[in-house]
C-alpha positions in Angstrom: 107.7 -61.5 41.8 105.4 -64.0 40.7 106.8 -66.8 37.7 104.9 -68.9 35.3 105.7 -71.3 33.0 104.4 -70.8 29.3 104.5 -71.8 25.9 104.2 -69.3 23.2 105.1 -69.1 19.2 109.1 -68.7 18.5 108.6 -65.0 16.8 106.7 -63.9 19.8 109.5 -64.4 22.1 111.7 -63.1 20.2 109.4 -60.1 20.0 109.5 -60.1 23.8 113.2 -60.4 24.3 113.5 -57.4 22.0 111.1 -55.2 23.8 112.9 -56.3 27.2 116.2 -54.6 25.8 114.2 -51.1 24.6 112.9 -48.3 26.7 110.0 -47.9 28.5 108.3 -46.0 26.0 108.4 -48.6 23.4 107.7 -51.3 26.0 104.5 -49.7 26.6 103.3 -50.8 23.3 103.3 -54.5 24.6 100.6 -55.0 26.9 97.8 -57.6 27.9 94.0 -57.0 27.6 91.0 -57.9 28.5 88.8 -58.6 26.0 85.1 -60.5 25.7 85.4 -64.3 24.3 83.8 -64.6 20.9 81.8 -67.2 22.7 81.4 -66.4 25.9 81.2 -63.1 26.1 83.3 -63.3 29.5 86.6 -61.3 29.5 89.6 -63.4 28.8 93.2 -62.2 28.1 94.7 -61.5 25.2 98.4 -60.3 23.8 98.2 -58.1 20.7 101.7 -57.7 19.5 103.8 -56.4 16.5 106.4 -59.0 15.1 109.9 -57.7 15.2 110.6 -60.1 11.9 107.9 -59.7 9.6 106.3 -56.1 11.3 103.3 -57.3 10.5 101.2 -57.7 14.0 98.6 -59.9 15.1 96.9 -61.5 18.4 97.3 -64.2 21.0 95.0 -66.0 23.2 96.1 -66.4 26.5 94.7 -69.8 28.4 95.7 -71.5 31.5 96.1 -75.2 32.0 96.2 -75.6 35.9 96.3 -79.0 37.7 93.9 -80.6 40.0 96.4 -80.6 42.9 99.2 -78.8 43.8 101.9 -78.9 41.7 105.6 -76.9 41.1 107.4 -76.7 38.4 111.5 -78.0 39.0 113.7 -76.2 36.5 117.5 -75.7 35.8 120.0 -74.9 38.2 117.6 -76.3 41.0 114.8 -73.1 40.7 111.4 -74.1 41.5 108.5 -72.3 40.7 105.8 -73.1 43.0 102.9 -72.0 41.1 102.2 -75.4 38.6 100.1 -73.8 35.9 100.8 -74.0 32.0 100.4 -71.0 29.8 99.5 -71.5 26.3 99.7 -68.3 23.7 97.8 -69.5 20.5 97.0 -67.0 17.6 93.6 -66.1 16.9 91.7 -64.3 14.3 90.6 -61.2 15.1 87.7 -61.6 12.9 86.2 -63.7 16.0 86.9 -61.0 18.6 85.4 -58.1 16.5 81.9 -60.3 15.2 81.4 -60.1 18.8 82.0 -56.5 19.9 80.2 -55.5 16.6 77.2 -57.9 17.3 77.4 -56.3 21.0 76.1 -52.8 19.4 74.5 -53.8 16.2 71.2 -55.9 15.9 70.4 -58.1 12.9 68.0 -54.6 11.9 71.4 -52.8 11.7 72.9 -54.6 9.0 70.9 -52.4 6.3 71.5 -48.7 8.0 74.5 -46.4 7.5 78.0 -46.9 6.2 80.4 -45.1 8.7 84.3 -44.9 8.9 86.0 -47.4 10.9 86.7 -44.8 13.3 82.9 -43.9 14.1 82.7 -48.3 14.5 85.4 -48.3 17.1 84.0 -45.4 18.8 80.6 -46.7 18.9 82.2 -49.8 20.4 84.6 -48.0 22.8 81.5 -45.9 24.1 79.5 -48.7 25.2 82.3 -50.7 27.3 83.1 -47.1 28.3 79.3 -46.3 29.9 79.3 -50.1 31.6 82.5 -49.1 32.7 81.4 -46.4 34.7 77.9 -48.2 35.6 79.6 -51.0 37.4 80.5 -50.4 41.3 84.4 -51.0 42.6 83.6 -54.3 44.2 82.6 -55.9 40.6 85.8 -58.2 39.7 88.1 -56.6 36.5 86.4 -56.7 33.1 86.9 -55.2 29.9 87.8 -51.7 29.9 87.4 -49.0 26.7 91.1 -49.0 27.2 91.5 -52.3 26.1 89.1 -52.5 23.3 90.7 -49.2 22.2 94.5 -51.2 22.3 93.0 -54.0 20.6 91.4 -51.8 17.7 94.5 -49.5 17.1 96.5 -53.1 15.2 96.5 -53.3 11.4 95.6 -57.2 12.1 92.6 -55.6 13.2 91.8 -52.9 10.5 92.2 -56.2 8.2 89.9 -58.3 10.0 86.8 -55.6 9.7 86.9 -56.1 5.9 86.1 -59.9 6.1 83.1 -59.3 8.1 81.6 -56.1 6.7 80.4 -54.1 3.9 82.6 -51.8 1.9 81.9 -48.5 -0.1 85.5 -46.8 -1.0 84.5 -43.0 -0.8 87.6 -42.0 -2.1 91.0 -43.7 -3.0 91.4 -42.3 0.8 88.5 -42.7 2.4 86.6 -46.3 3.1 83.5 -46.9 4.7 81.5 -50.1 6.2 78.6 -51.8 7.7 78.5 -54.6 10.1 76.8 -57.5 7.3 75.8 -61.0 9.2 75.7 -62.2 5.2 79.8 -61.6 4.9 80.1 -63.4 8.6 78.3 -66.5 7.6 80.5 -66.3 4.3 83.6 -65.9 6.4 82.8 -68.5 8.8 81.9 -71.2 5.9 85.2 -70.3 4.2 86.5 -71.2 7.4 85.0 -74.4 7.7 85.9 -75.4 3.8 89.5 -75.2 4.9 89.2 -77.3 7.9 87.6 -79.4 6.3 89.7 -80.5 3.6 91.1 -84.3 4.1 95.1 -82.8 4.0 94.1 -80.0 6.9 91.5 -82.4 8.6 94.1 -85.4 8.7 96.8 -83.4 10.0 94.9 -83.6 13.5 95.2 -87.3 15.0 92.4 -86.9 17.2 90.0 -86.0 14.6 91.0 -88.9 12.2 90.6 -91.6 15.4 86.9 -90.1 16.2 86.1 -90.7 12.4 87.8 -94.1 12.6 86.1 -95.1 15.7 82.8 -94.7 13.5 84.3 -97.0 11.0 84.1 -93.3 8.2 87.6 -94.1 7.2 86.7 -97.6 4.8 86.4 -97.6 1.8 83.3 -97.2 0.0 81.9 -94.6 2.6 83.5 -91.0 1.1 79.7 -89.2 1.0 78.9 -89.8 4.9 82.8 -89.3 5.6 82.7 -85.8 3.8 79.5 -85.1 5.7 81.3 -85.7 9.0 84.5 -83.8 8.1 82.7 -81.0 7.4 80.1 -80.8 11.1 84.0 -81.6 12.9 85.0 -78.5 11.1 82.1 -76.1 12.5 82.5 -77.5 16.2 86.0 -76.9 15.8 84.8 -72.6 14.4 82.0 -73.3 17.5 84.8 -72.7 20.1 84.8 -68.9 19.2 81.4 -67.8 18.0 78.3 -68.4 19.8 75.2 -70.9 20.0 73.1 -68.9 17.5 75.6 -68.6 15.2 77.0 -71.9 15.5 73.1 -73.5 14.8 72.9 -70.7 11.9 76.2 -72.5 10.4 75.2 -75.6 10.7 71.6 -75.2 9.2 73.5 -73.9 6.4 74.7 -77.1 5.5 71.7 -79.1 4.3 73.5 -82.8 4.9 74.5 -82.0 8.1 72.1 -80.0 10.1 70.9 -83.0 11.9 71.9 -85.7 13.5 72.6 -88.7 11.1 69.7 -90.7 11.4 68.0 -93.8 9.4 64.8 -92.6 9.1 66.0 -88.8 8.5 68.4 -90.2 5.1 67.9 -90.5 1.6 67.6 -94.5 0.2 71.6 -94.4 -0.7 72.5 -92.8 2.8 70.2 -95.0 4.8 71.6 -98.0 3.0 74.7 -96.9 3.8 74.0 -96.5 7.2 72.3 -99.3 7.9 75.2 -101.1 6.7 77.6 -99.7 8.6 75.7 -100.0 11.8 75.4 -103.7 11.0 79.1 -104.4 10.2 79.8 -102.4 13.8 77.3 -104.3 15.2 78.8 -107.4 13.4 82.8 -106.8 14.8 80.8 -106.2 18.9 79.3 -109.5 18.7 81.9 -111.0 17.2 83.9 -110.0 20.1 81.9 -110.3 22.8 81.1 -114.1 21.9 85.0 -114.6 21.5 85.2 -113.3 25.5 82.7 -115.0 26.4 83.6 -118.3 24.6 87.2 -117.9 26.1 85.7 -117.7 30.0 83.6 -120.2 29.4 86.5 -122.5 27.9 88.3 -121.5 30.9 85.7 -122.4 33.5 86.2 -126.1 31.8 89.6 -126.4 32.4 90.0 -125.2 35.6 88.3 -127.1 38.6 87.4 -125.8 41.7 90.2 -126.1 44.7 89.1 -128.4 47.7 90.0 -127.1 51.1 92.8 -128.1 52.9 90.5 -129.9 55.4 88.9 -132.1 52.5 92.5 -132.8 51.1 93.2 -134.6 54.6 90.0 -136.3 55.2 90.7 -138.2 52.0 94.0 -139.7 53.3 92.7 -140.7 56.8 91.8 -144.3 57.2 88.6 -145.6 57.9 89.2 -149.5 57.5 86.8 -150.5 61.1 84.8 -147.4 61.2 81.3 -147.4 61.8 79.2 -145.7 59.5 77.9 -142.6 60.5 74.2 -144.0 59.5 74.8 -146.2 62.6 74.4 -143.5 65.0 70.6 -143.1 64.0 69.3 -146.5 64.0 66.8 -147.6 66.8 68.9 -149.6 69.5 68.5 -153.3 69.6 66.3 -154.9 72.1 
């Protein structure tokens, strides 16, 4: 049997532990599928699970971090397991998973037809994975199955998530209908990047504060062009799980940050602000580079260049009677 080495959140392995100890019929309800990337559209795996704490259940992304060589992993009691991957299980938000099943089926024309139960949505979905299911011949590699997508649909995390990104009509106190709306995603995603990009949630990241730092966006006196940058770090950070269209969609809906930063491109305060920053970067370089080069130049001063060994003896020979060498080319005498 093969063993891995992962890293997952504490409830989920309690979850696990707990499902270990039950029958097989409940451990059937924990299972790994394959489902398309919100980005990529290429299957990936995924671990929808129910919580054994809170009961409430939601899903994990499954990635592997493998090494460039070979590599084991040495653990207690002198095991090693010879396979030297990493397994990370992050949450995710459905939301992502279903914008792209729904977009899969549904073109931007779509967004004004027919309410339909969630049930009819799923199908619809379920159908199509089903027909390219059948379509594809048995030497293709393992993809997404209707199986899985069906799995993946039947969680309440995923009921939720179909709310964010669609239309509703309630029918009856029993009874709710909805329609795929590109409008609610782009709301949705937005609300996303507002969160991420407030300063306490932004600055909880160290690698995001030192890119903005490294621009010199963390002085004073520079909170417009540092809001601006918070908030295009926020939609690359959403970018990892929607695709290019959507991402440029997102980011043209920003006005201050749909292109690049640029002097010409800026209002008078921004470009004034820019151009001073560029020239106070450009300011601490030079400074810099004329302290190196000041320093190596100082240095070539001091030290003088070592004479040979040969040359260090020739100085202590004596040549008190020697003839000088221009001697040897004079005309002889007559």
């Amino acid at each position: 049997m093969a063993y891995h080495v992962g890293i997952l959140p504490e409830d989920v392995l309690h979850t696990l532990v707990r499902k270990l100890n039950e029958t097989d019929d409940v451990k059937a309800g924990l299972q790994f599928v394959r489902l398309p990337h919100p980005r990529t559209g290429m299957p990936s795996l995924f671990l929808p699970y129910l919580s054994s704490k809170t009961g409430s259940s939601s899903i994990l992304e499954v990635q592997a971090v493998a090494p460039p060589n070979p590599r084991s992993w040495f653990m207690t009691e002198g095991e090693i397991i010879e396979d030297g991957k990493l397994l990370l299980m992050t949450p995710i938000d459905p939301a992502f998973i279903l914008i792209a099943l729904f977009r899969s089926v549904h073109s931007e024309a779509d967004s004004h037809g027919q309410f339909r139960t969630t049930d009819d949505l799923f199908d619809e979905v379920a159908t199509k994975f089903m027909q390219a299911e059948m379509s594809v011949s048995q030497e293709t590699p393992e993809g997404c199955t209707a199986k899985d997508i069906l799995h993946f649909l039947s969680f309440d995390c995923t009921l939720n998530a179909v709310r964010r990104i669609c239309e509703t009509k309630d029918i009856t106190p029993e009874i709710t209908v909805y329609r795929y709306s590109p409008v609610k995603v782009e709301e949705y995603l937005k609300a996303k990047v507002a969160r991420l990009a407030k300063a306490e949630v932004f600055e909880a990241s160290r690698t995001l504060t030192r890119n903005l730092a490294k621009d010199g966006l963390m002085e004073d006196g520079k909170e417009a062009l540092l809001e601006s940058a918070r908030v295009r770090a926020a939609c690359d950070l959403v970018s990892q799980y929607i695709t290019q269209d959507l991402y440029n969609a997102l980011v043209a809906s920003y006005e201050y940050v749909s292109q690049p930063l640029r002097l010409e491109d800026s209002p008078n305060d921004d470009r004034n602000a820019l151009a001073a920053l560029v020239a106070e970067n450009m300011d601490k370089v030079e400074e810099k580079e004329s302290k190196t080069t000041g320093a190596a130049a100082d240095g070539k001063k001091r030290k003088a260049p070592k004479a040979s060994f040969g040359v260090e003896k020739l100085k202590k020979a004596n040549v008190k009677g020697m003839a000088k060498i221009s001697n040897f080319f004079q005309k002889p005498a007559k």
